[in-house]
C-alpha positions as semicolon CSV with decimal commas, in nm:
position;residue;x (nm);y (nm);z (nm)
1;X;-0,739;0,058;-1,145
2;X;-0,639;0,152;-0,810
3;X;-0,905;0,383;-0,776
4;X;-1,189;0,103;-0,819
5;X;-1,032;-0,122;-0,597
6;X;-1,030;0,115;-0,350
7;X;-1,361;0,132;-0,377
8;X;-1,403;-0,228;-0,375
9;X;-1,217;-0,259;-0,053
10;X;-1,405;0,007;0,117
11;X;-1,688;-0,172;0,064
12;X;-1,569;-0,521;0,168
13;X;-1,401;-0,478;0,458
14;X;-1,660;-0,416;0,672
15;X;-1,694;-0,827;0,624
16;X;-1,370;-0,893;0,725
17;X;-1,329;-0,932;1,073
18;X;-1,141;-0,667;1,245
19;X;-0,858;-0,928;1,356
20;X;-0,818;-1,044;0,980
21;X;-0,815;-0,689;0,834
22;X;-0,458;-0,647;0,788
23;X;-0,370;-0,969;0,638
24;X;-0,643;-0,912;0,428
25;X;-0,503;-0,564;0,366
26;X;-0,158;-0,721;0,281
27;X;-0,292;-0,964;0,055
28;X;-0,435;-0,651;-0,134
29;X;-0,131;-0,483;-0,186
30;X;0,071;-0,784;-0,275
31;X;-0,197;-0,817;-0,573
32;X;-0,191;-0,483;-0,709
33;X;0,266;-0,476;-0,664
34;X;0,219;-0,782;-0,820
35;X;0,043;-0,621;-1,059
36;X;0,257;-0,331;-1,182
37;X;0,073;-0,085;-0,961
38;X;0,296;0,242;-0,871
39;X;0,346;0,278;-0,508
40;X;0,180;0,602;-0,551
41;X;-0,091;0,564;-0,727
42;X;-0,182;0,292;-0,408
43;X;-0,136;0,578;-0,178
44;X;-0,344;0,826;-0,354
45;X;-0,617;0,545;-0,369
46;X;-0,591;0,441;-0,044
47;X;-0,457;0,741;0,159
48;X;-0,767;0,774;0,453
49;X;-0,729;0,384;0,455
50;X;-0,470;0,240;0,778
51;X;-0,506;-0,103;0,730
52;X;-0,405;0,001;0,341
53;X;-0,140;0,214;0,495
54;X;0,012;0,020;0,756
55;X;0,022;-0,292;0,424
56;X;0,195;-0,103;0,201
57;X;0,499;0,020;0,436
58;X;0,579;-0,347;0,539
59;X;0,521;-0,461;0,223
60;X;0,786;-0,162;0,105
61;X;1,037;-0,266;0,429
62;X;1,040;-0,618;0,319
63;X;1,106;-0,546;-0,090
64;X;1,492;-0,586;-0,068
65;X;1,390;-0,536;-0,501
66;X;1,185;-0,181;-0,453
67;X;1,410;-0,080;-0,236
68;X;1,720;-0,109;-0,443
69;X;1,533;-0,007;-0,723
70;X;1,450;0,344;-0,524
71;X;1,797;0,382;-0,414
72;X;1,971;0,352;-0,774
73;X;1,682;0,569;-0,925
74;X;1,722;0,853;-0,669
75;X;1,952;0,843;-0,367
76;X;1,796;1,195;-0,234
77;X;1,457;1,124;-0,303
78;X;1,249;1,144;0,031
79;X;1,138;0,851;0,218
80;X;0,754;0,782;0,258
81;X;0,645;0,632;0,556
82;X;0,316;0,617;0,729
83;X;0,332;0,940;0,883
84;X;0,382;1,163;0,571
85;X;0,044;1,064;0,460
86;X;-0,297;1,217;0,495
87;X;-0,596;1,080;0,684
């Protein structure tokens, strides 16, 4: 799923204004958390995609739920952030 809306998005956001592209972008993640997409599978879809990037770690900073959820699953896990991913 995350694949085609990638694709989707790549093609869309060219309409969007530049000044609208990250709410738009946040509004896009929100919908695929929302539904039961795996933070990875988002980055692999999206991973030469900023606006997708730069969505997806505040969306990850402000889910007190992921993040407790990550901690109790594995404490020593790495942290993502924006800079261990490709462009």
């Amino acid at each position: 799923m995350e694949t085609i809306v990638s694709e989707i998005w790549g093609e869309l956001k060219r309409f969007v204004n530049t000044v609208d592209r990250a709410e738009a972008a946040e509004t896009l993640v929100q919908i695929l958390m929302d539904n039961d997409s795996e933070v990875d599978d988002i980055r692999d879809a999206f991973k030469g995609d900023s606006d997708i990037k730069r969505a997806l770690t505040a969306y990850l900073d402000n889910d007190k739920d992921y993040s407790e959820d990550e901690e109790e699953e594995d404490p020593e896990e790495e942290d993502y952030n924006q800079d261990d991913w490709e462009n």
